[in-house]
TORDO-396038 format. One record per residue (C-alpha): residue in three letters; x, y, z. Coordinates in steps of 0.5 Angstrom, whole numbers, padded with zeros to 4 digits, always signed. Layout:
// TORDO-396038
alaXYZ
...
//
This chain:
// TORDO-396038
unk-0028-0049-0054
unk-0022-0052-0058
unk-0026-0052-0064
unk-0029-0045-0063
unk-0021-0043-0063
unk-0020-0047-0069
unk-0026-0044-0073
unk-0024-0037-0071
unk-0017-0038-0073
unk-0019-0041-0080
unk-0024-0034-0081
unk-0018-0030-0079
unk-0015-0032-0085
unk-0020-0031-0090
unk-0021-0024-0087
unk-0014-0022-0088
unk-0014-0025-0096
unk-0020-0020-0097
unk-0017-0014-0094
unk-0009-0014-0097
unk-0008-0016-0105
unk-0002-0020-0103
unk+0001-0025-0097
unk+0007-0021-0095
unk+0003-0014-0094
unk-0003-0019-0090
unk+0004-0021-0085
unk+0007-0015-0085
unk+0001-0011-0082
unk-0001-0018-0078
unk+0006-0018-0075
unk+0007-0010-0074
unk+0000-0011-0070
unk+0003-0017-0066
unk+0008-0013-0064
unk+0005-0007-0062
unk+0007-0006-0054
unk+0000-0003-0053
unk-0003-0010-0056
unk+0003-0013-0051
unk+0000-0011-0044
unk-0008-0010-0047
unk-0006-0019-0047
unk+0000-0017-0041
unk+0006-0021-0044
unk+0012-0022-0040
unk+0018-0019-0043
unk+0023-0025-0045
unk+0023-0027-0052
unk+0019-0022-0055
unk+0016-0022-0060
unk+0014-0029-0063
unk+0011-0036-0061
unk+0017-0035-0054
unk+0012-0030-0051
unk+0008-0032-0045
unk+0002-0028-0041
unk+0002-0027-0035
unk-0006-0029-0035
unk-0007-0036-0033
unk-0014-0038-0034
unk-0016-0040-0041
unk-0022-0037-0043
unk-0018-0030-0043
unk-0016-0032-0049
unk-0019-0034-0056
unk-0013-0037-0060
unk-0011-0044-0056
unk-0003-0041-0058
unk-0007-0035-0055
unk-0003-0035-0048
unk+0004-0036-0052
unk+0003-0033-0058
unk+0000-0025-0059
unk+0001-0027-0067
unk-0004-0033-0066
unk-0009-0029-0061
unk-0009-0023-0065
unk-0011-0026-0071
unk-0017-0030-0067
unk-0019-0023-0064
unk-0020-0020-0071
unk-0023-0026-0073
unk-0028-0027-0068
unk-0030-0018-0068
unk-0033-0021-0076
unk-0038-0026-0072
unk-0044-0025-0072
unk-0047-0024-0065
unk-0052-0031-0062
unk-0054-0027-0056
unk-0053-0021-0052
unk-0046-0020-0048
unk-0043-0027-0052
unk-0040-0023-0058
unk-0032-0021-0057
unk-0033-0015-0057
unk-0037-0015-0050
unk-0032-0019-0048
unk-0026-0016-0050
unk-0028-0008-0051
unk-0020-0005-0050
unk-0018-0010-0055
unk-0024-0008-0060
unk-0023+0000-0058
unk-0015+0000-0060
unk-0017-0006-0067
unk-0021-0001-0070
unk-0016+0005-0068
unk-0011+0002-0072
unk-0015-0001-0077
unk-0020+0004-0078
unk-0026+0003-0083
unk-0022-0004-0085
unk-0025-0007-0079
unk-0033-0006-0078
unk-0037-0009-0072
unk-0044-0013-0075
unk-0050-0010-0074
unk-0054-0012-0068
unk-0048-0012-0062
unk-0051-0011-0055
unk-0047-0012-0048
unk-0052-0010-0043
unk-0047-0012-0038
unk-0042-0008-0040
unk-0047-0002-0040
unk-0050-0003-0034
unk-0042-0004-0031
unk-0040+0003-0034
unk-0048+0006-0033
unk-0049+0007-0040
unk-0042+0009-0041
unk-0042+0016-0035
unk-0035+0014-0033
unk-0032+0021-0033
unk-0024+0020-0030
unk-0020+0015-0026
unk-0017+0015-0019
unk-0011+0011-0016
unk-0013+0011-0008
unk-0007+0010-0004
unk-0008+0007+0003
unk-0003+0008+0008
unk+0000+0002+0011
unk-0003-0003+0016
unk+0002-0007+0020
unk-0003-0012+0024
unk-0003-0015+0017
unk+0002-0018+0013
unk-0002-0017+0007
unk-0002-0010+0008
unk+0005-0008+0011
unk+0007-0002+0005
unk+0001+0000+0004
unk-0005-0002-0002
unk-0007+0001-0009
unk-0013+0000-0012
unk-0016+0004-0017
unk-0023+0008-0018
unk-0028+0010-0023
unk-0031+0017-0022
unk-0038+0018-0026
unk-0041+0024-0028
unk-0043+0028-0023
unk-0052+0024-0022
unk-0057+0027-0016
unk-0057+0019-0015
unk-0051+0016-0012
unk-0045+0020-0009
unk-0037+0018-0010
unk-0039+0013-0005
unk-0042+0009-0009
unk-0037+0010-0015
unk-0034+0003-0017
unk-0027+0001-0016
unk-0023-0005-0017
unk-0018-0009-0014
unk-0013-0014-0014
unk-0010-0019-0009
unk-0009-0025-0006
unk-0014-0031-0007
unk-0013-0034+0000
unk-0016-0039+0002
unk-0019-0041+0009
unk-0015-0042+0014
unk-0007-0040+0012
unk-0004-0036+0017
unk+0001-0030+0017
unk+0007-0034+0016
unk+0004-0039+0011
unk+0002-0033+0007
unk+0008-0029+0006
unk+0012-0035+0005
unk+0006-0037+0000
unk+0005-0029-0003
unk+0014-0028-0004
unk+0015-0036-0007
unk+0008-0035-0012
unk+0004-0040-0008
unk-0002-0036-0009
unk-0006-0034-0016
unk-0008-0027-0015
unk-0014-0024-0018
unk-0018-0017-0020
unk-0025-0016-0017
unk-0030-0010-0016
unk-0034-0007-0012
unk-0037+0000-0010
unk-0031+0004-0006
unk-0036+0006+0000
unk-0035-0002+0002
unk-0026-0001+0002
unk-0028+0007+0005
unk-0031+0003+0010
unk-0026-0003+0011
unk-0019+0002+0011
unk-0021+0007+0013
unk-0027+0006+0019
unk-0024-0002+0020
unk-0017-0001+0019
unk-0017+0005+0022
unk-0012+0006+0016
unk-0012+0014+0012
unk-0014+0014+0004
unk-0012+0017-0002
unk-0015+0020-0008
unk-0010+0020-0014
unk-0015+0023-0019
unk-0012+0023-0027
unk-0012+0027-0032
unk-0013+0022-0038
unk-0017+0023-0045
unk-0023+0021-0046
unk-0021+0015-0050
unk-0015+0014-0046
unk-0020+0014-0040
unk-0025+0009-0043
unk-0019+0005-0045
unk-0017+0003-0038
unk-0025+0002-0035
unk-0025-0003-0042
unk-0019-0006-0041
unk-0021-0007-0033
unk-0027-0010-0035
unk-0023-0016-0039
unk-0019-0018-0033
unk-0024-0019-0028
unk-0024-0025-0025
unk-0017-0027-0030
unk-0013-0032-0026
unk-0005-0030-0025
unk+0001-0032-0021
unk+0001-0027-0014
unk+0007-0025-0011
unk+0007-0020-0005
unk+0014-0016-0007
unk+0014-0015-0015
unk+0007-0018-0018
unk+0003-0015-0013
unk-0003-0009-0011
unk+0001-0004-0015
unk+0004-0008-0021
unk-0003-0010-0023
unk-0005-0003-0022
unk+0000+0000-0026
unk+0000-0005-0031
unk-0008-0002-0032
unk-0006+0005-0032
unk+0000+0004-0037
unk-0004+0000-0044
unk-0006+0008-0045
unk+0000+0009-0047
unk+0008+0007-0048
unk+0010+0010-0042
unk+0012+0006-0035
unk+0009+0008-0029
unk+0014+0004-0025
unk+0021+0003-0026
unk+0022-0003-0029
unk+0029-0005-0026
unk+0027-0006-0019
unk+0025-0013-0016
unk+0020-0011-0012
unk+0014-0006-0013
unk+0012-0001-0006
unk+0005+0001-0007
unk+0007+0009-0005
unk+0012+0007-0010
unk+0007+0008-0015
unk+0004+0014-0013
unk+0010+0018-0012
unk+0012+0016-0020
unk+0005+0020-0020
unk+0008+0027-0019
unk+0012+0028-0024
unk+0009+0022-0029
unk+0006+0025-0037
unk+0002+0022-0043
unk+0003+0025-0049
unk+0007+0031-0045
unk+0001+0033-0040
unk+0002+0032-0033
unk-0002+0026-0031
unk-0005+0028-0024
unk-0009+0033-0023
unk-0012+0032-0016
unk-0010+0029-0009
unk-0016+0029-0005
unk-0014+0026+0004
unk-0020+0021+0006
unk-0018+0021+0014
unk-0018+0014+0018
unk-0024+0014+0024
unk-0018+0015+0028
unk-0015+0021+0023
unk-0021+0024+0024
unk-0022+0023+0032
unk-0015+0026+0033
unk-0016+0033+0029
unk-0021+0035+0033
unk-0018+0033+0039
unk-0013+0037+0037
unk-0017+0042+0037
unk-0020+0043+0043
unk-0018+0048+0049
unk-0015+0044+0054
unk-0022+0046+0058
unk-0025+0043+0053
unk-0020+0036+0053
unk-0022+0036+0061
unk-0030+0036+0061
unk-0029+0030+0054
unk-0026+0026+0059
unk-0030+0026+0065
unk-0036+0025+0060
unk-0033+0019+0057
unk-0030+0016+0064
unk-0038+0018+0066
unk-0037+0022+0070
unk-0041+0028+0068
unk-0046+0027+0064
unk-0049+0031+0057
unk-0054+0033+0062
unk-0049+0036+0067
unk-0050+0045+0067
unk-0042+0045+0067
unk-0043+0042+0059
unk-0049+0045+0058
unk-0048+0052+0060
unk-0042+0053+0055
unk-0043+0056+0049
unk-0047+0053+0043
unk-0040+0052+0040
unk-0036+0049+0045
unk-0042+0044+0045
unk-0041+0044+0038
unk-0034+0042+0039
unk-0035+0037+0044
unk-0040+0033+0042
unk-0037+0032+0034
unk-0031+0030+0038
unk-0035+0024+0042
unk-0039+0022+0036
unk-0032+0020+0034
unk-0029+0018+0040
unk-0036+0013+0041
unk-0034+0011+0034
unk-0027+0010+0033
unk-0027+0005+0041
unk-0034+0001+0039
unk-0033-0007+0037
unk-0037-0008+0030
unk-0038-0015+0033
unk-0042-0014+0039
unk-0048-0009+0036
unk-0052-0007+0041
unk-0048-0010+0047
unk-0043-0005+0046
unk-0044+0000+0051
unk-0041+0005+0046
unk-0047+0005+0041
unk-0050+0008+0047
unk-0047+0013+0048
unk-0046+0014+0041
unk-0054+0014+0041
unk-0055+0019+0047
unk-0050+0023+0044
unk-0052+0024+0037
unk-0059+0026+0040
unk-0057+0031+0045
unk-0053+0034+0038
unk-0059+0035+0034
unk-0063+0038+0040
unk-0057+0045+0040
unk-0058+0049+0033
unk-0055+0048+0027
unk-0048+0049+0026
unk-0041+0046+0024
unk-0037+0047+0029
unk-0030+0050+0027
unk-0025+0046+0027
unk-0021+0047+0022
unk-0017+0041+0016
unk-0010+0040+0019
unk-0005+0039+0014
unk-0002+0032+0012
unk+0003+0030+0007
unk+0001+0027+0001
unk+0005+0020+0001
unk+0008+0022-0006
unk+0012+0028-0003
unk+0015+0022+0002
unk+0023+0020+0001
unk+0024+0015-0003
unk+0023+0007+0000
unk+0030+0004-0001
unk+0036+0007+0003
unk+0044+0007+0002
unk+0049+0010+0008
unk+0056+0010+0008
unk+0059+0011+0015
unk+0065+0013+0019
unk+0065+0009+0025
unk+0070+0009+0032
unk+0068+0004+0037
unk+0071+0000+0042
unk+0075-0006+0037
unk+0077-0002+0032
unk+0079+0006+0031
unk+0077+0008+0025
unk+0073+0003+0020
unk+0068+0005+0015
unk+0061+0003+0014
unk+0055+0001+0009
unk+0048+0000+0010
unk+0044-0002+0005
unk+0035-0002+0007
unk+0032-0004+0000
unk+0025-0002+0004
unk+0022+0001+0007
unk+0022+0005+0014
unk+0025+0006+0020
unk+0023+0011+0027
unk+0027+0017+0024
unk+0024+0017+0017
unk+0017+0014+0018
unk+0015+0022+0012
unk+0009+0022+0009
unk+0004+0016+0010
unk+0007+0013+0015
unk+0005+0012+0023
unk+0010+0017+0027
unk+0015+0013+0030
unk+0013+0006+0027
unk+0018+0001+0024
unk+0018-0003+0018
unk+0024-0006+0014
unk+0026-0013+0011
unk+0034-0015+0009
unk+0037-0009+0012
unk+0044-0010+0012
unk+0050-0008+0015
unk+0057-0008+0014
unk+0063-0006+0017
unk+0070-0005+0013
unk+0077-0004+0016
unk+0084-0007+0015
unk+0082-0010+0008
unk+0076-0014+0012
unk+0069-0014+0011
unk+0065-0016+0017
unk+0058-0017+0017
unk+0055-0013+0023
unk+0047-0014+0022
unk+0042-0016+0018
unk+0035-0016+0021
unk+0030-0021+0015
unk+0025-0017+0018
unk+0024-0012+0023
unk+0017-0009+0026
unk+0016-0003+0030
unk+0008-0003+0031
unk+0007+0004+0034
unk-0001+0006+0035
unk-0001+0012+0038
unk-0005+0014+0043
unk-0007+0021+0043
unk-0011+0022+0047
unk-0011+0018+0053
unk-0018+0016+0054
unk-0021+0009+0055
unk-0021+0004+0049
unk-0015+0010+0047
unk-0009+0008+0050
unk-0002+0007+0046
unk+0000-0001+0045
unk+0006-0002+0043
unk+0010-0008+0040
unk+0017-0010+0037
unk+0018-0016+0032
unk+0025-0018+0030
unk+0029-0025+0026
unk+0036-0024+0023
unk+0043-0024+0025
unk+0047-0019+0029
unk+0054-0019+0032
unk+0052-0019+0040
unk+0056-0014+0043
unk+0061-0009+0040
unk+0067-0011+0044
unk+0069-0017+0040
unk+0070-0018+0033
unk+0066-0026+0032
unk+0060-0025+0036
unk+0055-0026+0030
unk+0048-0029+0033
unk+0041-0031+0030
unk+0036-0028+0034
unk+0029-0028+0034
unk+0025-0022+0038
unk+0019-0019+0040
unk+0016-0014+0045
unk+0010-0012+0047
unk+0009-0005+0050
unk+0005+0002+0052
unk+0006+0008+0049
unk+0006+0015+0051
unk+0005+0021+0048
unk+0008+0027+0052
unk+0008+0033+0047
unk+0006+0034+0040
unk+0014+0032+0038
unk+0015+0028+0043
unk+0012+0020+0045
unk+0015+0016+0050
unk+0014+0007+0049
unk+0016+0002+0055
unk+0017-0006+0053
unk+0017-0013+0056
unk+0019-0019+0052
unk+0025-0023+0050
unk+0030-0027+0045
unk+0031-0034+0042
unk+0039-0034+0040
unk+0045-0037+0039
unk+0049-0038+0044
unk+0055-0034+0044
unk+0061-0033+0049
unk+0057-0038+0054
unk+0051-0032+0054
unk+0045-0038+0053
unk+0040-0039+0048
unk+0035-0034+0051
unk+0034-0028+0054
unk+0029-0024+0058
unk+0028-0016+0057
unk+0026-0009+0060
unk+0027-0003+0055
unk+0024+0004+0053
unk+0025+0008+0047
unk+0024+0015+0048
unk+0023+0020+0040
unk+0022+0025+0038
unk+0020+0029+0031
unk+0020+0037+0029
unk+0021+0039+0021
unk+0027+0037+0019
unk+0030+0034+0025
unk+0028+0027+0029
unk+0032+0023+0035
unk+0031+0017+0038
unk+0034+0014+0044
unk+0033+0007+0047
unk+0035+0003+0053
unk+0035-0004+0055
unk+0036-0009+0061
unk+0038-0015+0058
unk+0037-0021+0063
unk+0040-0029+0061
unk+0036-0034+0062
unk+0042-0038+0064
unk+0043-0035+0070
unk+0050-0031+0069
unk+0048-0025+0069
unk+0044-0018+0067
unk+0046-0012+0063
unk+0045-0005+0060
unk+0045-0003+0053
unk+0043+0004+0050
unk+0042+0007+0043
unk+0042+0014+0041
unk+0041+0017+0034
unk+0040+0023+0031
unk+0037+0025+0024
unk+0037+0031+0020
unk+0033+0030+0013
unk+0036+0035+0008
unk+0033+0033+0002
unk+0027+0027+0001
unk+0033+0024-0002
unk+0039+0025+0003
unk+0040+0025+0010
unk+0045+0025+0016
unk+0045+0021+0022
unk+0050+0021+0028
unk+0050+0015+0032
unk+0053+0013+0039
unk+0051+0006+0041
unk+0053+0003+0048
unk+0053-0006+0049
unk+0060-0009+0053
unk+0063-0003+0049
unk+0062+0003+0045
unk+0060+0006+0037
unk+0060+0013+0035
unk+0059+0014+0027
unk+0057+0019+0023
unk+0053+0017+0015
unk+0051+0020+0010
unk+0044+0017+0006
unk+0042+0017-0001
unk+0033+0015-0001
unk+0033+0012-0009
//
């Protein structure tokens, strides 16, 4: 390979004295060309000390390149692309330009008719990819956020090919690409996220057709999709399908907040242009981050999204139409799915052919959404599910009417970070000004679009208190999760589990000015839908702390929450029996908080606390 390079590099020089008249015009061209920010991200150079020999790729793996200085130099690569595009083909797929379609596209762009491709050039694999070239558009799919992973607690973007219209295949079966994490076998939870935010991991695209994601975030997963479809030209389109076909496979360094599902994404996306979907000053990349900059995103002037198309979870879609059903109509669902009644029953079959409609599509859902995939044929569930399709075809044709509910696309969500500055009373002090500063991403009051209702995710979250020229440390949770599954409907294999997970340091009660403790918490619950608006959650669970003021390095805890959510307007109260594990004593703490969202960018809360001494504060909060 080393001497393949060094021939490539030695034509490449020889093409250059053809086509200029003098050395200085050659490596003005040569170095204008290197420089170029399109060249840039089609070899995905690292900012730094660009440009020249101190640039560096953020692609590791070796056959990416065709200089030997390739991965440091887009001088050195540049001239060995050149060079290699001149070669004569020795079998189909092995010239550069199979291999390197983008480069090959945006060479000739710049070098026009000075840069010719031989004759008898033939990339079957690249044509049976792009199925003779019939890719059409380009979609960013946006999943919601999944927290019995930590791969996929914000979320995860990937991106889809849409071909021309075929009688062949549906959209189903359009290929999409995907970038991640290569784990090997055995890595837990802990393991992986220490390993995915400190680069321990090399990450990498792959491609597949987009019915196996549908099928694993939305029916697995349980997990709504999104379909940001783009408006590109033709060309630019082209240039992102080309451009994807030479990274897959490529190795790079993965890093779970900035170098991640939605960087990489972002980075196919922006080699169309000179323009930056993301923002570039942040530490971290959120996957919706991504496809709120869609919204307001152009290239050459046009807006670049054009379409946003909703793809319900198994479990969306059970809920929609439950939803819908009339209260007698819930009843008699129940009683079937607790077999009690039977579909034979007259008290279902006499209803309208519409009521039975409804029912049914509603049961073939519901049979769907509690099933195990492991356990096939043994599942009751797949029984039922048979039974119910049956009797569905024997009533005459006909949807029933249900009617699409409205959902928020996530791009119309407030921005993930947050800022609020507070004024607070409490017991130790009259008056003290506050600040909380929560880079990502969501509590249970603005959990918007995109989000679990009543769920929590945040990691460093930091509070702070200032009075009588001093700072103080009031909280700072590493990580904090609120895992909520809601439990709508309440019928068997449907019931709302609950769990808290939280590490960090807090000041343990609010009547003392040095009650700073680590604590590592978690809980395990029930949740209870009492209204549209309204949901109820009980806990058991407990700590491991820091001893302070004698309280033990433990504790046990009973605690309820109850939320509620309508327009602009959400509340959340908690209450909590504490109970120390060194035998001195129980008590009572309790939280109310009240949110009023006035834009997607600023909100106000009131918040009154109770823990051996009160709080009451007032904040102002800015989402950036």
């Amino acid at each position: 390979m080393k001497s393949v390079r060094l021939v490539l590099i030695a034509m490449s020089l020889g093409w250059c004295a053809q086509l200029f008249a003098s050395t200085e015009d050659r490596n003005a061209l040569l170095q204008s060309l290197a420089n170029d920010p399109q060249w840039l991200k089609l070899l995905h150079y690292e900012t730094g000390n660009l440009p020249g020999t101190a640039a560096s790729s953020a692609i590791k793996s070796p056959e990416f390149f065709l200089s030997p200085r390739g991965q440091y130099s887009p001088l050195a690569e540049l001239t060995a692309t050149i060079s290699a595009l001149q070669m004569q083909p020795e079998a189909p797929d092995t010239h550069a330009s199979c291999r390197f379609p983008a480069r090959t596209r945006w060479l000739q762009q710049r070098l026009g008719t000075a840069l010719s491709l031989p004759s008898g050039v033939t990339c079957p694999q690249l044509e049976q990819w792009t199925r003779d070239n019939t890719i059409e558009s380009v979609s960013i799919i946006y999943a919601t956020g999944y927290l019995a992973n930590p791969a996929s607690y914000y979320g995860h973007t990937l991106l889809k090919f849409n071909f021309k219209n075929s009688e062949t295949h549906s959209d189903l079966m359009d290929e999409s690409v995907n970038y991640g994490a290569i784990v090997g076998d055995g890595d837990d939870p802990v393991t992986y996220i220490f390993k995915g935010i400190f680069g321990g991991y090399d990450g990498g695209f792959s491609h597949i057709n987009f019915y196996f994601h549908n099928h694993n975030y939305g029916e697995n997963e349980l997990r709504d999709l999104w379909e940001y479809r783009l408006t590109l030209s033709e060309d630019a389109t082209q240039m992102v399908v080309e451009h994807a076909w030479e990274v897959l496979g490529q190795r790079y360094t993965y890093y779970f907040f900035r170098r991640n599902c939605a960087f990489r994404m972002a980075e196919l996306i922006d080699v169309t242009s000179d323009t930056s979907l993301l923002r570039q000053w942040r530490p971290w990349t959120i996957p919706q981050s991504l496809v709120q900059s869609l919204s307001s995103a152009k290239i050459d002037e046009k807006p670049i999204l054009t379409d946003v198309r909703y793809l319900p979870s198994r479990q969306s879609r059970l809920y929609e139409r439950y939803e819908q059903l009339s209260s007698s109509e819930r009843l008699l669902l129940k009683r079937i799915a607790q077999q009690t009644v039977s579909l034979d029953d007259a008290r279902f079959t006499e209803l309208p052919v519409n009521a039975q409609h409804r029912i049914l599509d509603t049961l073939l859902d519901y049979y769907q959404y509690i099933r195990d995939p492991d356990a096939g044929a043994a599942d009751p569930a797949n029984e039922a599910h048979r039974r119910t399709l049956a009797m569905r075809y024997q009533l005459p044709p006909g949807n029933a009417d249900f009617k699409p509910s409205a959902h928020k696309p996530p791009h119309t969500g407030r921005p993930p970070g947050w800022l609020q500055l507070s004024l607070q009373h409490s017991t130790r002090q009259d008056a003290q000004a506050g600040i909380r500063i929560r880079p990502a991403y969501y509590d249970p009051l603005d959990n918007e679009a995109g989000h679990v209702r009543g769920g929590g995710l945040s990691m460093f979250d930091l509070q702070l208190t200032a009075s009588n020229d001093e700072v103080r440390l009031q909280q700072l949770d590493a990580i904090s999760i609120e895992s909520i599954s809601p439990g709508l409907t309440g019928l068997p294999g449907d019931r709302g589990v609950a769990w808290n997970l939280k590490f960090g340091w807090e000041q343990n009660r609010l009547d003392c000015d040095n009650c700073l403790t680590t604590r590592l918490q978690a809980d395990r619950g029930l949740n209870f839908p009492l209204s549209r608006n309204t949901a109820a959650a009980l806990y058991a669970g407990g700590a491991l702390q820091e001893s302070v003021q004698g309280e033990g390095p433990a504790f046990a805890r009973l605690a309820g929450r109850l939320t509620y959510h309508r327009d602009n307007l959400s509340a959340l109260m908690r209450l909590e029996q504490r109970y120390l594990i060194n035998g001195s004593g129980t008590y009572t703490t309790g939280r109310l908080e009240l949110r009023n969202r006035l834009s997607p960018t600023q909100d106000v809360r009131l918040t009154y606390a109770r823990n051996r001494g009160q709080e009451l504060s007032m904040g102002f909060g800015w989402y950036w």
